[in-house]
Every structure is written in structure tokens, then in C-alpha cells.
Biopython code that builds the backbone (N, CA, C, O; Angstrom):
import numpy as np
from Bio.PDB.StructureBuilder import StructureBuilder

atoms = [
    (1, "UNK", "N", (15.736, 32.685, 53.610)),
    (1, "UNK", "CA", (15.989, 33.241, 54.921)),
    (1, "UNK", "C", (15.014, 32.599, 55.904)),
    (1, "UNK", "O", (13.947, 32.131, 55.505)),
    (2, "UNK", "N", (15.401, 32.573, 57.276)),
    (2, "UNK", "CA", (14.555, 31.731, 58.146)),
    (2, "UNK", "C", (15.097, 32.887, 59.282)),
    (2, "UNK", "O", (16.192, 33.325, 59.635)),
    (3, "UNK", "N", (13.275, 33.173, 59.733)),
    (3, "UNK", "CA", (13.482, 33.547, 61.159)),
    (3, "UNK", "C", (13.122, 32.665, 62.309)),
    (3, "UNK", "O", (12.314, 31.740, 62.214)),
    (4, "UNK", "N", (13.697, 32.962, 63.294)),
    (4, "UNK", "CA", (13.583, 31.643, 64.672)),
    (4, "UNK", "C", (13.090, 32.708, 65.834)),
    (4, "UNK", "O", (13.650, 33.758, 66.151)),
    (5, "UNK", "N", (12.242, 32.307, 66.216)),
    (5, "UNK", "CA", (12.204, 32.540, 68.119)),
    (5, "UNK", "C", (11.815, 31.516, 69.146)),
    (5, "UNK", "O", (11.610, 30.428, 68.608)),
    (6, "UNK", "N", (11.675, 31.505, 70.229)),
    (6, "UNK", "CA", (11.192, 30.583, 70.916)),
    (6, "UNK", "C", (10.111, 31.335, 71.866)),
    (6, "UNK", "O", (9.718, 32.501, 71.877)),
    (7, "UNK", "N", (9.769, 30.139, 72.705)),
    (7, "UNK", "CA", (9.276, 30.799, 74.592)),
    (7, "UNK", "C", (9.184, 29.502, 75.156)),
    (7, "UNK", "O", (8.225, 28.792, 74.852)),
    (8, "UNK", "N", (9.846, 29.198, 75.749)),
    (8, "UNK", "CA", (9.802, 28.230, 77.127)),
    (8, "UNK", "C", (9.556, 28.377, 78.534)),
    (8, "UNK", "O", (10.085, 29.225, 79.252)),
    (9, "UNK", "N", (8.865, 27.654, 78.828)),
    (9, "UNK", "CA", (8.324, 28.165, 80.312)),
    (9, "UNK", "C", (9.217, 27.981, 81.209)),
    (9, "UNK", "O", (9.992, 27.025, 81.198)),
    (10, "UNK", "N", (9.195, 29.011, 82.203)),
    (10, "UNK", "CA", (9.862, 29.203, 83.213)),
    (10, "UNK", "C", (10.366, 27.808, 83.833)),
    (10, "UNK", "O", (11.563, 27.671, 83.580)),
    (11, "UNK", "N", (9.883, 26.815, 84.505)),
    (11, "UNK", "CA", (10.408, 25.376, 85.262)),
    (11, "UNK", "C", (11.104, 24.581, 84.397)),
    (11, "UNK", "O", (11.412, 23.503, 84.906)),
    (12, "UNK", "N", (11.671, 24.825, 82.600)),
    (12, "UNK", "CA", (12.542, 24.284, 81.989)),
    (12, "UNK", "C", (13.805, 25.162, 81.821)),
    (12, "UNK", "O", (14.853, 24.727, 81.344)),
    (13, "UNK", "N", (13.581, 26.754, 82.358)),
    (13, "UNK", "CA", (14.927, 27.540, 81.965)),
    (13, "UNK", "C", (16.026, 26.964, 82.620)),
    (13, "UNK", "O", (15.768, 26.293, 83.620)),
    (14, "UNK", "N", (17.422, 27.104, 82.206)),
    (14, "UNK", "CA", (18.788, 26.975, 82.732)),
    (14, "UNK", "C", (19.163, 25.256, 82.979)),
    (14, "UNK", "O", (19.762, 24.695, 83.897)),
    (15, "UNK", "N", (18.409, 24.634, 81.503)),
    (15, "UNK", "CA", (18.672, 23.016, 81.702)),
    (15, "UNK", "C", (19.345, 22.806, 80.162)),
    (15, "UNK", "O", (19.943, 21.790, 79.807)),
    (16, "UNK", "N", (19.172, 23.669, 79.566)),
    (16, "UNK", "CA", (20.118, 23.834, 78.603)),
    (16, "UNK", "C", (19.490, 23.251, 77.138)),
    (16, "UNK", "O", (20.117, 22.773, 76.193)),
    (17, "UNK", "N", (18.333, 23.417, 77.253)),
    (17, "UNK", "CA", (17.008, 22.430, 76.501)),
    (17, "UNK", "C", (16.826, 23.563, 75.117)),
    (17, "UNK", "O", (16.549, 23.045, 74.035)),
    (18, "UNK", "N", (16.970, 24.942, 75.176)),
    (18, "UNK", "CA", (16.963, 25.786, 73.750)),
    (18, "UNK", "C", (18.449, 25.883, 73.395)),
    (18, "UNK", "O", (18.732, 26.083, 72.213)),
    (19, "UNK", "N", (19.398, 25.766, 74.274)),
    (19, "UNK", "CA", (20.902, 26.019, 73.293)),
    (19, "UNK", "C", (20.734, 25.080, 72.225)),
    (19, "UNK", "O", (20.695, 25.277, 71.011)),
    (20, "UNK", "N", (20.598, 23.514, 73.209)),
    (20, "UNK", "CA", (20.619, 22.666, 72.315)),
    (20, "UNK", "C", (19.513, 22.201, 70.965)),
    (20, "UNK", "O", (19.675, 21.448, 70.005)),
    (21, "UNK", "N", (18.445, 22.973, 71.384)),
    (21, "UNK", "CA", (17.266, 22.895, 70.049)),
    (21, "UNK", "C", (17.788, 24.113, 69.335)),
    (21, "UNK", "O", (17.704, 23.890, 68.127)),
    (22, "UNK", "N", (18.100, 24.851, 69.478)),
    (22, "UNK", "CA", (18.363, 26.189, 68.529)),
    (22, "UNK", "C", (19.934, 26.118, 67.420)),
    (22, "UNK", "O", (20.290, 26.468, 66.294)),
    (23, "UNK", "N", (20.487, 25.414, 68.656)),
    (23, "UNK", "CA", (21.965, 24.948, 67.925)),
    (23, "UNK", "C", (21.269, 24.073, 66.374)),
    (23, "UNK", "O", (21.115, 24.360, 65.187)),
    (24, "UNK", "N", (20.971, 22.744, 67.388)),
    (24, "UNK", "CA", (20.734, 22.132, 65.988)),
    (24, "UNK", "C", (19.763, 22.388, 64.640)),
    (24, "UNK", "O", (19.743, 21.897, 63.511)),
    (25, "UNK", "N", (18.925, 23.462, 65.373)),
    (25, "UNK", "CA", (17.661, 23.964, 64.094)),
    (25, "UNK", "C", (18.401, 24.803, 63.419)),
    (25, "UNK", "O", (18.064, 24.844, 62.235)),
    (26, "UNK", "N", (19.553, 25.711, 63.777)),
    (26, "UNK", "CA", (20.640, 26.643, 63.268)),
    (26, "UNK", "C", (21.503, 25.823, 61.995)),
    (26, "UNK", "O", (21.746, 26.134, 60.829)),
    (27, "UNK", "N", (21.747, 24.928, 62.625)),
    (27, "UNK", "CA", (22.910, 24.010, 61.964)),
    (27, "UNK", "C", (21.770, 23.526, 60.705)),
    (27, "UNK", "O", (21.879, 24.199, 59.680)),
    (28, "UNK", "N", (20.775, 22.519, 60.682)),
    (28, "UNK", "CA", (20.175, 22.116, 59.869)),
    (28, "UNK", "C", (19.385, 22.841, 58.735)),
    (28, "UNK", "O", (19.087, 22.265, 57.689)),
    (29, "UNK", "N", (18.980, 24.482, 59.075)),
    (29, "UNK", "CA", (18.349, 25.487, 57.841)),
    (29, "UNK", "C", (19.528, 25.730, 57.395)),
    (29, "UNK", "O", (19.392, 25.582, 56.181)),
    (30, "UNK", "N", (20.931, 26.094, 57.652)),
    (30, "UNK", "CA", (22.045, 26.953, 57.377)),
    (30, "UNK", "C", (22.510, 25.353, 56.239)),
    (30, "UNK", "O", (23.129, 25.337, 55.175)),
    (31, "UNK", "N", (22.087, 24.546, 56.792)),
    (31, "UNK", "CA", (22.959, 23.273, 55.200)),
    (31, "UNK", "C", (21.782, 22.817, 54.268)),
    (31, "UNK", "O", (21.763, 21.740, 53.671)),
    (32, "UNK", "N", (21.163, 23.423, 54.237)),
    (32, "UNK", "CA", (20.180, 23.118, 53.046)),
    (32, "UNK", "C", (20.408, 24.352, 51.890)),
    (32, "UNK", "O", (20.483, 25.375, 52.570)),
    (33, "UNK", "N", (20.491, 24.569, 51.054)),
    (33, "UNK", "CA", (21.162, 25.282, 49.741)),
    (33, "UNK", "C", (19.985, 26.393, 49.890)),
    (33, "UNK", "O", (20.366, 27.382, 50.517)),
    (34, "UNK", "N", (18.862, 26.434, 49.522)),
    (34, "UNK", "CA", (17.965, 27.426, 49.221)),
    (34, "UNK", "C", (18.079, 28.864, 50.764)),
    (34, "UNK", "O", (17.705, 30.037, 50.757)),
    (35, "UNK", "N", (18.782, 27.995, 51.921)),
    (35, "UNK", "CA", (19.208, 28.554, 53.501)),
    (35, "UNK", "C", (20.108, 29.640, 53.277)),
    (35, "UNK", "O", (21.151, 29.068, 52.963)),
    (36, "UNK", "N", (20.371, 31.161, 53.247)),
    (36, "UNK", "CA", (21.577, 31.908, 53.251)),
    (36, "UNK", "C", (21.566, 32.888, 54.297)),
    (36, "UNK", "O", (22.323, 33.845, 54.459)),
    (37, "UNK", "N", (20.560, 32.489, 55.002)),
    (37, "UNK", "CA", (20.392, 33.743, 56.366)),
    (37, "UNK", "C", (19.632, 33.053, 57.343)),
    (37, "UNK", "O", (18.509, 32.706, 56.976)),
    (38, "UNK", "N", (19.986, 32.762, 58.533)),
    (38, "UNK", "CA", (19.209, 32.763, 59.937)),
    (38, "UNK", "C", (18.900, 33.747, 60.433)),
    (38, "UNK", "O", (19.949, 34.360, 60.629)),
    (39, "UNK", "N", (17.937, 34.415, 60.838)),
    (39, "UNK", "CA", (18.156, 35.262, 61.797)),
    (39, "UNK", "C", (16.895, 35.477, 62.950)),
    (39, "UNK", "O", (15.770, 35.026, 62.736)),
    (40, "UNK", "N", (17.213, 36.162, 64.085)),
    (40, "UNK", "CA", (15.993, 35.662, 65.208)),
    (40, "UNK", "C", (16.390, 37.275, 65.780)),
    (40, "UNK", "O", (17.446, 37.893, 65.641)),
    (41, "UNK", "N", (15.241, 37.642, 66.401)),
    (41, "UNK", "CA", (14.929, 39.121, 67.487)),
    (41, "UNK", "C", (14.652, 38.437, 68.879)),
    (41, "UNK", "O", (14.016, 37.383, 68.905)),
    (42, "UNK", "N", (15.118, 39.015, 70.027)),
    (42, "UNK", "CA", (14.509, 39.188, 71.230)),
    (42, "UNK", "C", (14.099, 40.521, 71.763)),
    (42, "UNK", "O", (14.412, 41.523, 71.120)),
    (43, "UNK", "N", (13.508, 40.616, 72.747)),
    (43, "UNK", "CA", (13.270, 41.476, 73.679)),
    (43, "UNK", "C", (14.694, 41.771, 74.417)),
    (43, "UNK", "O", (15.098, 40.923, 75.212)),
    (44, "UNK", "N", (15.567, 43.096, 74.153)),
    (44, "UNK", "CA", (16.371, 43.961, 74.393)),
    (44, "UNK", "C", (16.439, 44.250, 75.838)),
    (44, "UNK", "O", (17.429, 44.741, 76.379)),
    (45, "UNK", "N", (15.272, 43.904, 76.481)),
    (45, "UNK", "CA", (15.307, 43.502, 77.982)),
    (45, "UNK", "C", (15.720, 42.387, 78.810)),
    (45, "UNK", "O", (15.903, 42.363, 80.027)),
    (46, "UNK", "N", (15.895, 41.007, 77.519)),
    (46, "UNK", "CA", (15.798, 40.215, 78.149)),
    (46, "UNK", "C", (17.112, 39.649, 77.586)),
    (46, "UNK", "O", (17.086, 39.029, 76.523)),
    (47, "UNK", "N", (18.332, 39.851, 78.300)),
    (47, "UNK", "CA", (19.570, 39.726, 78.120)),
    (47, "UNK", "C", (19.845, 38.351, 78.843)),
    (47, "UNK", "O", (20.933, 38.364, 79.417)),
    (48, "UNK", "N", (19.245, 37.334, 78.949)),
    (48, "UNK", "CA", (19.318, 35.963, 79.009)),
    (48, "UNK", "C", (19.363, 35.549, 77.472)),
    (48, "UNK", "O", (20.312, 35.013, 76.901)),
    (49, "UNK", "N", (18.193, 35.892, 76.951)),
    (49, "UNK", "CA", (17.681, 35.392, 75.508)),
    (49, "UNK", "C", (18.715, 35.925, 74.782)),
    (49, "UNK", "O", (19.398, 35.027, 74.290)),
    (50, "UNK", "N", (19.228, 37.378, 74.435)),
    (50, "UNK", "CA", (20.046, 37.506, 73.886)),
    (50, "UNK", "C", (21.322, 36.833, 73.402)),
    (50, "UNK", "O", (21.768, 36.582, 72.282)),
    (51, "UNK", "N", (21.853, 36.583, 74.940)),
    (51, "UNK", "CA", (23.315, 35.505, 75.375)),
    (51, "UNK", "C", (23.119, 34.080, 75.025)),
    (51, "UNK", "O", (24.067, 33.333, 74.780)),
    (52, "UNK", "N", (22.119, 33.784, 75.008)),
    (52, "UNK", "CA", (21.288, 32.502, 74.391)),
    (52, "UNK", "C", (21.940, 32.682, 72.739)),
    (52, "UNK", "O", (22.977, 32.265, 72.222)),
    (53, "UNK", "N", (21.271, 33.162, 72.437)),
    (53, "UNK", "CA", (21.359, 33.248, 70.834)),
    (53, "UNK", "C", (22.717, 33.382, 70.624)),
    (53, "UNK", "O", (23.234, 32.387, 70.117)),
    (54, "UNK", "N", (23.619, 34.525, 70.914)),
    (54, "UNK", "CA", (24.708, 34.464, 70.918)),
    (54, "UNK", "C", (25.691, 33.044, 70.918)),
    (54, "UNK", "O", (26.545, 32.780, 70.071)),
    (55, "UNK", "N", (25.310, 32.193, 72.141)),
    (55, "UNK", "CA", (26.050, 31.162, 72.396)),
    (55, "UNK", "C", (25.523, 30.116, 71.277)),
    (55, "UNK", "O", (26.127, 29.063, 71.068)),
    (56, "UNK", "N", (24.960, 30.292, 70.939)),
    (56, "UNK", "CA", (24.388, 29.483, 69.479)),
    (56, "UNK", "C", (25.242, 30.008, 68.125)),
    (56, "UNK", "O", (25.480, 29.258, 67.178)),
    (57, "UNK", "N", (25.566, 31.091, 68.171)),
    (57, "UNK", "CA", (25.931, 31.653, 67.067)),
    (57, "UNK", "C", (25.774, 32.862, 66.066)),
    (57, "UNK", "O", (26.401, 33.266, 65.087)),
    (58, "UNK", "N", (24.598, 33.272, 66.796)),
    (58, "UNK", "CA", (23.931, 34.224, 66.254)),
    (58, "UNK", "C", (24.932, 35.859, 66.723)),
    (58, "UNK", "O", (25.721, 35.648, 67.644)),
    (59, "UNK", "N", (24.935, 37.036, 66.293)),
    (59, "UNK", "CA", (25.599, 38.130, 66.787)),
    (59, "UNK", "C", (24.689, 38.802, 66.614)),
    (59, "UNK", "O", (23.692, 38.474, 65.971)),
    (60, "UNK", "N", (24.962, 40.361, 67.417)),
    (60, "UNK", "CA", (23.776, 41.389, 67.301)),
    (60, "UNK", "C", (24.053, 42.218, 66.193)),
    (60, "UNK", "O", (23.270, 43.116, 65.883)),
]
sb = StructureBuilder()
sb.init_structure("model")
sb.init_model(0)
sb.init_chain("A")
sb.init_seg("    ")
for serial, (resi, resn, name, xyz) in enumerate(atoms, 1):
    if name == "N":
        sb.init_residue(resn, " ", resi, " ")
    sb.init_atom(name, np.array(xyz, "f"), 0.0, 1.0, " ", f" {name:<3s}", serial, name[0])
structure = sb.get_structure()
């Protein structure tokens, strides 16, 4: 199992720089054999991050 989070600073948000690192760090633990669970938490406040993850793949 692999847990993920991030934090990126504010002057890189909305350039699309964690879909695309999270996509592919998603994709690459999930095809390695010993891999049978991703999973990541945010802050329940912060319904950017959430929709983030989501659009990656992740569900609540």
C-alpha cells in the first residue's frame, strides 16, 4: 500500500503541475506487483485538493 500527499506553493497552483505528477506517480506504484492500494487524505476544507485527487482517480 502507498500513501501520497503533496503541498505546492501557492504561484504554481492551477498550471496543472500535481494532476500531472500525481497521475503518473498513481499509474507507476499501481503496476508494480507488490502495489494493491493507493491511497492519499486531504484537508476536508480544502475542496480544490480533493477534486484534484479525484481527477487523478482517486474517490472518497
Amino acid at each position: 500500500m502507498v500513501d501520497m500527499g503533496y503541498a505546492l506553493a501557492g504561484q504554481f497552483w492551477g498550471q496543472g503541475i500535481m494532476t500531472e505528477a500525481l497521475a503518473e506517480l498513481t499509474e507507476r506504484c499501481l503496476a508494480q506487483p507488490e502495489c494493491y492500494r493507493v491511497q492519499a487524505a486531504c484537508d476536508v476544507e480544502n475542496q480544490a485538493s480533493a477534486r484534484l485527487w479525484e481527477k487523478v482517480g482517486f474517490s472518497r
